[in-house]
N, C-alpha and C positions, 0 to 999 in steps of 0.2 A: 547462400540465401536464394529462395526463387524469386519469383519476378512479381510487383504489385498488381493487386487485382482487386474489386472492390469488393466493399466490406458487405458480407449479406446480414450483419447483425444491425449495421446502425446506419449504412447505404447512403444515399447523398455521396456528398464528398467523401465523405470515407473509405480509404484503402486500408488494405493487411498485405503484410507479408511474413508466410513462413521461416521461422527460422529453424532448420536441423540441427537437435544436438548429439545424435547417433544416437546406438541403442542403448537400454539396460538390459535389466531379466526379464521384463513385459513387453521386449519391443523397444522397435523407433521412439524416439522424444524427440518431442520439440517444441518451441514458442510460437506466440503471434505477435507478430508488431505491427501495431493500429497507428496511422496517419492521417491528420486534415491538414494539409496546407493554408497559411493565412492570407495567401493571393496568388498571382501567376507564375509568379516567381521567387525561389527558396528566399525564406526569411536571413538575415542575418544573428536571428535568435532563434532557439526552440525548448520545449519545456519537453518531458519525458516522465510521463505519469506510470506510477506503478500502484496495482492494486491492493487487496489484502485479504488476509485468508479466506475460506469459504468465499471468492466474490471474482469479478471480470471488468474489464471496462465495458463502461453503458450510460455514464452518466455525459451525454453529450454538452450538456450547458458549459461543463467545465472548457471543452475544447472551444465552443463559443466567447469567454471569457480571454484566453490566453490569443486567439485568435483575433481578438479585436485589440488585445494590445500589441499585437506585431507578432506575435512568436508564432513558428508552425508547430503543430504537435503533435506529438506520438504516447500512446501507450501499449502497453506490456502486458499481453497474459500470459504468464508463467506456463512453465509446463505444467500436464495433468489440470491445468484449469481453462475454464471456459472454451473459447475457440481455439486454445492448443490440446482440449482433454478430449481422447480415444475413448472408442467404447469399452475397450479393453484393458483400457487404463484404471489404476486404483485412484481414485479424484482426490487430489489435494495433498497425497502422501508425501514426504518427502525425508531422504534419510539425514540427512546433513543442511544447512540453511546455507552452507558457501556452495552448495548445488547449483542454486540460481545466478551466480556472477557470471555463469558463462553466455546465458540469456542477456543479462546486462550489460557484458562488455558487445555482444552482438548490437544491441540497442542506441549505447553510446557512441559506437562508430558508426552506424548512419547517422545521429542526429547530429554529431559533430561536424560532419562533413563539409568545410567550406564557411562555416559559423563560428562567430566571436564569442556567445553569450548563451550557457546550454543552464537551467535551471531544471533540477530532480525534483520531482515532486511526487510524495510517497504518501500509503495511507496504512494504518494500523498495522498489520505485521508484513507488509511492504516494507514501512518506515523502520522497522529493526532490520529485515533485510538490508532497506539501505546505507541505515546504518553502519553495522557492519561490511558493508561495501565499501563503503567510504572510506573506512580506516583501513583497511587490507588494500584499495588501492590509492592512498594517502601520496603517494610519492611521484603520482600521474593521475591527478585525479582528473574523468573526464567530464567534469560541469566546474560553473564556474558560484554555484548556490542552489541550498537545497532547501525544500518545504516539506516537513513533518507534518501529517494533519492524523493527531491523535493516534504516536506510534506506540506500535505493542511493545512494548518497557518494564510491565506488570501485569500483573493478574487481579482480578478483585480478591481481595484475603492475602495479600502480600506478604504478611507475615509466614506464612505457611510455604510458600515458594522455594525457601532453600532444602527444606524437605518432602519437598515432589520433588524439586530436580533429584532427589538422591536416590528416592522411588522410582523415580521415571530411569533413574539412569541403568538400575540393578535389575528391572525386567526388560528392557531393550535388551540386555546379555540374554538371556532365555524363554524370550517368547518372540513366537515369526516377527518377520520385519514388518509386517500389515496386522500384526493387531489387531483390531479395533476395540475399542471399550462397549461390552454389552450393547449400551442404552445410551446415546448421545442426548444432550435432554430439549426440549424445544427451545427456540429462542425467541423471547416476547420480544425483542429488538425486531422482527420481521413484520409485526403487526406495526408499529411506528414507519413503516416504511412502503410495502407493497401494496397498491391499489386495491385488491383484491380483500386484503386486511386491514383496510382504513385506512392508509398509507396515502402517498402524493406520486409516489415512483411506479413503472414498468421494469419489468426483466425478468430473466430468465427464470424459474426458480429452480429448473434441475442444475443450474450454472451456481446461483446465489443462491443457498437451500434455505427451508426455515430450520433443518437440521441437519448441522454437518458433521459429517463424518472427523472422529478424533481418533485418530492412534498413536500407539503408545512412543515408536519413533520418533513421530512429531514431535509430541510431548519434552522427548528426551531433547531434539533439537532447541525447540523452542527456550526451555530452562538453561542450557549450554547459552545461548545468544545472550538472555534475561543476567547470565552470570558478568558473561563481558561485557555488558553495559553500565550494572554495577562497578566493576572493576574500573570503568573508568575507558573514554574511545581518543582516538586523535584525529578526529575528520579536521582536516585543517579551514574550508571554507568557512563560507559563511551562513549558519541554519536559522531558519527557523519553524520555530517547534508552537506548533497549535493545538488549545486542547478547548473541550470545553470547562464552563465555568465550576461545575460540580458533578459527580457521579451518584446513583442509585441503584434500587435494587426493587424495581415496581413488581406489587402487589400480582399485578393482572392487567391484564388488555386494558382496561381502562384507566388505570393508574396517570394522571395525567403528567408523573417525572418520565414516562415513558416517551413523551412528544417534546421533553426539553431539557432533558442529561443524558452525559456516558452513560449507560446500561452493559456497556460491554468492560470497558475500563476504568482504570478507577483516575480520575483525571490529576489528582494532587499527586498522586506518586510520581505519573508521567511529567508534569512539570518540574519536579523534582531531578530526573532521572534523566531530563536532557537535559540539563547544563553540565552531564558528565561526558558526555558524547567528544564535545571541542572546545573551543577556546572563544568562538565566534556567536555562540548561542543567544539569539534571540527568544522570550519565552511570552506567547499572549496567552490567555483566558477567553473564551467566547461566551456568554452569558447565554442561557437559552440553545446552546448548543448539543448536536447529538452525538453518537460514539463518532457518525461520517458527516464531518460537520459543512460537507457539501449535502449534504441530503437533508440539514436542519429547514424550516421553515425560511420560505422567501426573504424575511427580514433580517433572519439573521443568518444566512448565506451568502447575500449581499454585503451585511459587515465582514465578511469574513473573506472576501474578492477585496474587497476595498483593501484589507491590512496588508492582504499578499501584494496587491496591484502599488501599495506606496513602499513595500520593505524592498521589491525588488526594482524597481526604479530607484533606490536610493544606492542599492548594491550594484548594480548594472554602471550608473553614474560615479561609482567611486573606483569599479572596475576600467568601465571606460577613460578613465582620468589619469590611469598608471602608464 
């Protein structure tokens, strides 16, 4: 690891630090891990945020939240994304999804460090990453509870899914490893979002794009993870799984289920789909929620701190109790 240094994306209090994961075929890799501390001195708790596809950390309110209930906190930008992606890097690709564990065991032993109480908190295809993190290191796991906010679990048109994986898996055999699909298509979820586009939010958008790049690797990965979730995971802790209330398929920028459903996910699947994960699943519904139902409107963001802020105070208190 190098040495912390402050954050030029989100500044204040915030530090990064690199984390090396040596080379590939394109060069050097490597992470960033994003820090606020909740006071002068290290917390006896901390959360460890992970992003999701196409996206970085930026949403500081969250680190505000976790901060003001005691925990310090850290997130994760993957490699090839945001403040860990190269100019020379292909953004976002990735051949295999247990790629990322080694970023994350990097992650977990700092935040572990000296602390009782570490909560993962994941968002959309973060949350299958973590997922599957979870179960692969089920026998040392290094948190003590985990927070899904609207993990990637499905696709919209779910039915169809076992037959892309099968697609996706027969041309990863014969075409380059970067791919891309022709025409990646735009995403009306970015106008719900960025300032710019009607939205409430700031950031990047060569980091968070309104079109990102899909390749067929991915593709193949993705389906492979979607298959073991299906199958059934064994994170042994204790999760919970947030989604919103209902999912859509808006018309157009103006379409107003654009400002208060999944658009990315389909949300009944997802709720579905985590209580295969473990034995410990908690499952909410968020009314009025969006695909990043930290990014939904104030009021229901706010419910949605509140649910996290009393599941793991109850989990923390029955952990503390052992």
């Amino acid at each position: 690891m190098t040495d912390w240094t402050p954050d030029e994306v989100l500044g204040g209090a915030f530090e990064c630090r690199v984390l090396p994961l040596g080379p590939d075929e394109e060069g050097e890799v490597e992470a960033v891990l994003v820090r606020r501390a909740c006071g002068d001195r290290p917390s006896k708790r901390a959360v460890v945020y992970l992003h999701g596809f196409n996206d970085y950390f930026f949403n500081a309110q969250i680190a505000d939240r976790f901060n003001g209930w005691g925990y310090d906190f850290y997130a994760l930008d993957l490699r090839r994304y945001g403040r860990a992606l190269k100019d020379w890097q292909t953004p976002v690709w990735v051949g295999e999804l247990s790629e990322y564990f080694d970023e994350l065991d990097e992650a977990f032993a700092e935040a572990r460090a000296g602390r009782e109480f570490v909560v993962f908190l994941a968002h959309s295809m973060g949350g299958l990453i973590g997922s599957l993190y979870a179960h692969e290191r089920r026998q040392n796991l290094p948190f003590q509870a985990m927070i899904l906010n609207a993990p990637f679990f499905a696709v919209l048109g779910t039915r169809f899914e076992p037959a892309a994986a099968r697609v996706a898996q027969g041309l990863s055999q014969v075409l380059p490893k970067r791919f891309r699909w022709p025409e990646a298509p735009d995403s009306t979820y970015a106008y719900s979002l960025h300032h710019s586009m009607g939205g409430e939010w700031d950031y990047r958008l060569d980091w968070k794009r309104a079109r990102a790049p899909i390749y067929v690797r991915w593709v193949r990965a993705v389906t492979l993870g979607h298959s073991l979730v299906r199958r059934g995971l064994a994170v042994p802790c204790p999760v919970l799984s947030l989604s919103s209330s209902r999912s859509s398929r808006p018309r157009n920028r103006n379409d107003p289920r654009l400002f208060e459903t999944d658009v990315v996910l389909p949300a009944n699947r997802i709720a579905e789909l985590s209580k295969r994960i473990g034995p410990k699943v908690t499952v909410r519904r968020i009314e009025g929620g969006l695909h990043d139902l930290f990014l939904s409107r104030k009021e229901v963001r706010d419910e949605v701190y509140e649910v996290i802020y009393n599941w793991i105070a109850l989990i923390d208190s029955r952990d503390a109790s052992r």
